[in-house]
C-alpha positions as CSV (number, residue, x, y, z in Angstrom):
1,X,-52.3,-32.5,-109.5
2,X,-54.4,-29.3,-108.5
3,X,-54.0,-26.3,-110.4
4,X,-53.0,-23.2,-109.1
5,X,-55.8,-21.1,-109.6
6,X,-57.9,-23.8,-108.0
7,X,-56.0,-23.0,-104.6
8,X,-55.9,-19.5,-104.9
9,X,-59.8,-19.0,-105.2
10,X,-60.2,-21.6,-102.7
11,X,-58.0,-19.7,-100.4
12,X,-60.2,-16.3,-101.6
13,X,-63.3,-17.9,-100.7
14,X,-62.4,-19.4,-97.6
15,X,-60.9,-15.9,-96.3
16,X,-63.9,-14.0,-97.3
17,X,-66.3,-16.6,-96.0
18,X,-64.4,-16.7,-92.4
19,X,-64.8,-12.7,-92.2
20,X,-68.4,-12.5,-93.3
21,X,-68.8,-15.9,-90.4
22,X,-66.7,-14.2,-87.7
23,X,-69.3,-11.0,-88.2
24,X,-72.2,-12.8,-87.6
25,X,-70.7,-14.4,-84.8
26,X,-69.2,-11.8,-82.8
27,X,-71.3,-8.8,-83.4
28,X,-70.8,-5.8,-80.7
29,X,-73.3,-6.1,-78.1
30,X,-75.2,-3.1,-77.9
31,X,-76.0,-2.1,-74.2
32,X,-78.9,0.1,-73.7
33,X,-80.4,1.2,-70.3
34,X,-83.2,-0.3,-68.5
35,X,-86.5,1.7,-69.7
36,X,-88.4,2.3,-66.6
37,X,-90.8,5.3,-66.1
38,X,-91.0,5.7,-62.3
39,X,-88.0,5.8,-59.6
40,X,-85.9,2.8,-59.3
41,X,-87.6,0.2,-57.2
42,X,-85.4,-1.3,-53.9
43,X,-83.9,-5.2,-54.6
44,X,-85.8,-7.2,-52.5
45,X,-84.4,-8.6,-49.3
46,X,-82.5,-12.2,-49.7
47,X,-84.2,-15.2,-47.8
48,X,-82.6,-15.3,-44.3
49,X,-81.9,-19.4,-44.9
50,X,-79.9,-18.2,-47.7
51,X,-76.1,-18.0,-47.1
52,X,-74.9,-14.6,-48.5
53,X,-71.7,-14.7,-51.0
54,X,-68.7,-12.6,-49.7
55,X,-67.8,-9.8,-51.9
56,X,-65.5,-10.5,-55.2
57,X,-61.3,-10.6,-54.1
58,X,-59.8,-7.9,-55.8
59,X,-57.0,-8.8,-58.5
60,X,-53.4,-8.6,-57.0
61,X,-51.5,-5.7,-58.5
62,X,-47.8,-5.7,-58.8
63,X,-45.5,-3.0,-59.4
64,X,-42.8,-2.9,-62.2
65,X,-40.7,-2.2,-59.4
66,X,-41.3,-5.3,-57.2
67,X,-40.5,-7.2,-60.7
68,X,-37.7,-5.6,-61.6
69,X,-36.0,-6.1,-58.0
70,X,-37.0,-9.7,-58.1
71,X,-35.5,-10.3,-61.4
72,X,-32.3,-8.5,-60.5
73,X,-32.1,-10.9,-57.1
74,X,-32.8,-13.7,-59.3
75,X,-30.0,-12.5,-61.6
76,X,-27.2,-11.8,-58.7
77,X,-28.3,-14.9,-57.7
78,X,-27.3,-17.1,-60.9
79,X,-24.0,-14.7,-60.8
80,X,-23.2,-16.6,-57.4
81,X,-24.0,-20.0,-58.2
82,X,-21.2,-20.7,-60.6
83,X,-21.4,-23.9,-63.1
84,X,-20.4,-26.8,-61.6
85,X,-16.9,-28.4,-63.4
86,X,-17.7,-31.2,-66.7
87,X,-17.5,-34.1,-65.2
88,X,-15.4,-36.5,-67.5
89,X,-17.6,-38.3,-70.2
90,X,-18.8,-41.8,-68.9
91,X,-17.9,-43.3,-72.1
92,X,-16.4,-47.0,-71.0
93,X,-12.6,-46.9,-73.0
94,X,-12.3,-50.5,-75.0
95,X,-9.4,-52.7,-73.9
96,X,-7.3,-53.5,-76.3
């Protein structure tokens, strides 16, 4: 049997170890501008016997509206479709 106070500093230690870890780990990235002195230089041009990527697809954006609509016809919907009757049980009776 472990004593109490056992757990409870091992529970201590293994809190303030996982905060101390999770700081090193994820520290904010600092983001500092390029350092140039003169103008920005031009990109150069892509190889022509490279294919060229199409621009990124922009996320689809839905309205609350178009969800709340399609909720409510998914709800009117249910309201129609009315629970089928219980079928008797399938339980065999035993002959007697």
């Amino acid at each position: 049997m472990v004593p109490i106070w056992t757990l409870l500093a091992a529970l201590a230690a293994g809190l303030i170890l996982g905060a101390l870890g999770s700081r090193l780990l994820f520290r904010p990235v600092v983001v500092t501008g390029p350092a140039q002195d003169g103008p920005p230089t031009p990109a150069p041009p892509a190889a022509s016997n490279e294919p060229t990527l199409p621009p990124p697809l922009e996320p689809v954006r839905i309205s609350m509206e178009d969800v709340v609509s399609e909720l409510e016809h998914r709800y009117q919907g249910r309201q129609v479709d009315k629970p089928a009757k219980k079928r008797p049980s399938s339980r065999r009776s035993r002959p007697e």
